[in-house]
N, C-alpha and C positions, 0 to 999 in steps of 0.2 A: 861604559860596558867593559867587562872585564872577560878575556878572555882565557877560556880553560881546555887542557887536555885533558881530559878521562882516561885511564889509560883501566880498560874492564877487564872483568873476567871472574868477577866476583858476585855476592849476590849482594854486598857492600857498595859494587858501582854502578848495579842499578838501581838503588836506592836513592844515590846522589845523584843520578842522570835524574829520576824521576822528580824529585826535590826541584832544581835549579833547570832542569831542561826547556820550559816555557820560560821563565823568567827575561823580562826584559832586558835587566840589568845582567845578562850572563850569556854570553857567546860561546855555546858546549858542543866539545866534539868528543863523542866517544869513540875510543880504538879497543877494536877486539884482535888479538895473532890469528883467529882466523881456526883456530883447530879443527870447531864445531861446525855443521850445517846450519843445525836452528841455533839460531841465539831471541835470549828475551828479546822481545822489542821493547826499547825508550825512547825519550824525546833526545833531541839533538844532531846535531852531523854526526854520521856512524864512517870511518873509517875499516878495512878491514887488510889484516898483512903486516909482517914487520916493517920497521922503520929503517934496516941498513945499520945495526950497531947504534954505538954513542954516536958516532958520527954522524949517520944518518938522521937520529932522532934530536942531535942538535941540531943542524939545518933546518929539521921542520918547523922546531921551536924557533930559532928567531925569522923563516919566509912567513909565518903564522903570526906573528908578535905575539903566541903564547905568552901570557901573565899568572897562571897558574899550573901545574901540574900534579896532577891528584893521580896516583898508583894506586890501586884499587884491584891490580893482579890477584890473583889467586895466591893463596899463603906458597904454596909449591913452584908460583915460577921460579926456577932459576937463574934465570939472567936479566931478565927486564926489568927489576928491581936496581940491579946494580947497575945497567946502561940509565936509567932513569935518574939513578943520583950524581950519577957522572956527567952528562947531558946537562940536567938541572944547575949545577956549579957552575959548570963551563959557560954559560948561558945565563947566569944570574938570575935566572927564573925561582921565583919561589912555587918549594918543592914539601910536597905531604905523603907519607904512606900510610895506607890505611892497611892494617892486617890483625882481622878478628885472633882473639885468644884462642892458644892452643886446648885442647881437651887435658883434661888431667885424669890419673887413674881415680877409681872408690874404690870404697870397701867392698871386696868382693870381685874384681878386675883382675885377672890373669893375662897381665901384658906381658910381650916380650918386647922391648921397642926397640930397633932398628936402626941404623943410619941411610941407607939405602935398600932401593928395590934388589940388587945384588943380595943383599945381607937378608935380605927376606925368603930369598928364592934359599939361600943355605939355610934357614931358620927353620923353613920344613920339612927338613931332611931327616930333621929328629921326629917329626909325628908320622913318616910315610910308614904304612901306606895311611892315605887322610884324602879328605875330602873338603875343599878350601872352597870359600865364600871369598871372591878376591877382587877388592874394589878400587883398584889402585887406577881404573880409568882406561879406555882402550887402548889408548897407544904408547902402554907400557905395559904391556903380555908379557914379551923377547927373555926376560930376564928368568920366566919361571917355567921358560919349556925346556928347559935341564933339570925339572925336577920330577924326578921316576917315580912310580907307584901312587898319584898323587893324581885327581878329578876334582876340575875348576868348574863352579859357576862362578862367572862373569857381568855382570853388572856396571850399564856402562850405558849412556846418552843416546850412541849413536853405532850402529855396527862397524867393528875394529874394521878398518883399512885391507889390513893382515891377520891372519889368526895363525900363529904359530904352535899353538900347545895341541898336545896330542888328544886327551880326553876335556872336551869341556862342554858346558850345554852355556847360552848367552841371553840372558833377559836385560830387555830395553826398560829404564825407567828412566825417569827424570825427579830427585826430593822436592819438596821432603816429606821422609818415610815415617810411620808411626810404630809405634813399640810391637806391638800387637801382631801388626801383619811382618814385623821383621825375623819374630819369634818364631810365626806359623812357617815362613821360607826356611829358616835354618830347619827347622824340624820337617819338614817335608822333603829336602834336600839331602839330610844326614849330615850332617856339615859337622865337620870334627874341627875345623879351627877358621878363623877370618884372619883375611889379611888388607890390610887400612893404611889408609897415609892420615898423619894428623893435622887433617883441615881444620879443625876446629869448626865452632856454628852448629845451629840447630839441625840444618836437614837432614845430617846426613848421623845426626848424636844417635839413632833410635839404634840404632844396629847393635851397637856398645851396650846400649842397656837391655838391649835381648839377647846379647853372650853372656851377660854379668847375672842375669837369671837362669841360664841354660849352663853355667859354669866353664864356657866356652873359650878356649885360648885365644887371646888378639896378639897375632904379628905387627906391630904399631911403626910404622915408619915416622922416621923425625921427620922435623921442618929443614930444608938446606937454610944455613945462614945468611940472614939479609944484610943490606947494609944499613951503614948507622945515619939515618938522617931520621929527622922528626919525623915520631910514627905515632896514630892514634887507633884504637879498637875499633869504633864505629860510624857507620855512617853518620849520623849525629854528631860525634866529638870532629869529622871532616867537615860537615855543613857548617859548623860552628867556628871551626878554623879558616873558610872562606870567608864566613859575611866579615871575618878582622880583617881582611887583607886590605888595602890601600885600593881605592875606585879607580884610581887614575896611577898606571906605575910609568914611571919616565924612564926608557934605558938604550942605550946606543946599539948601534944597528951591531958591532964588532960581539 
């Protein structure tokens, strides 16, 4: 039996949870940070909370005899990814990232793209006064209530914690969204520009293509930079990198 971290938060790791989560041959624990109330349900042990840095999530790995480590974060965590590869090393554990492709602009796409939510919140300073479609997730509002003349919809899992911004109205969804009804929101709404982080993936693609017909500016946030360890696109190219791994891996308790 080969035992694996999950490390979720994607829609990438519940597809391998669901894949390998009965299987005999595989001892799966999935770990979420816990952001969310409702999380999908999968098969497997569900952890939930950080691990305590590298440090802590090396510990876990070798009290656990972890034999695999699948990262399966969201394209936007920012640190999990890099305690994961550092943990991973330290630990001799063989280590995978899974991170779907970024979106690219078409023809017809009026991106501004961004490095951060900071650079975002200045980026509509050029269209105020405006009316923003801003999906960047609830619990990163903070950054665009310094921005004057300027009314958010909100689009977000779960109601923000905090709501800092002065004008906004908050609709709960969960993707994925069809072309169709993303179009009817922007036009029902007024919505004079969106503002996106570049997750990449289907669910959340429809929005892009009902500003690319409504002729609608996107504020596009980048990806922060991962680290460099072996990274594959899909769930598939991960299930496929597990069933090579070694049945039996032998490694000292240090």
């Amino acid at each position: 039996m080969i035992r694996v971290l999950l490390l979720g938060g994607s829609s990438e790791a519940s597809a391998i949870a669901r894949s390998v989560g009965d299987r005999p041959d595989y001892d799966l624990t999935v770990s979420y940070a816990g952001r969310t109330r409702e999380r999908v349900t999968t098969p497997g042990r569900v952890r939930v909370g950080g691990f305590g840095g590298i440090d802590g999530l090396a510990a876990y790995l070798r009290e656990h005899r972890i034999d695999l480590l699948v990262d399966a974060t969201h394209p936007f965590a920012a640190h999990m990814p890099h305690h994961a590869a550092s943990a991973a090393r330290h630990c001799q554990v063989a280590h995978l990232r899974v991170c779907r492709p970024a979106w690219t602009p078409q023809p017809g796409d009026r991106w501004h793209v961004v490095r951060d939510l900071e650079h975002a919140a200045d980026a509509l300073r050029a269209f105020a006064p405006v009316r923003v479609f801003l999906t960047t997730g609830r619990q990163e509002l903070a950054p665009f209530a310094r921005v004057d003349d300027a009314w958010f919809l909100v689009r977000a899992i779960e109601e923000p914690s905090e709501q800092p911004l002065a004008n906004v109205s908050i609709v709960l969804a969960r993707g994925p969204f069809a072309e169709p009804d993303e179009r009817a929101l922007l036009v029902e709404h007024r919505i004079d520009v969106i503002v996106s982080k570049n997750s990449g993936g289907h669910a959340a693609e429809a929005k892009l293509a009902a500003a690319r017909s409504l002729g609608l500016p996107v504020v596009m946030v980048a990806r922060p930079p991962g680290p460099d360890v072996p990274t594959v696109e899909t769930a598939e190219e991960a299930l496929a990198w597990m069933e090579r791994q070694p049945r039996r891996v032998q490694r000292s308790a240090g």
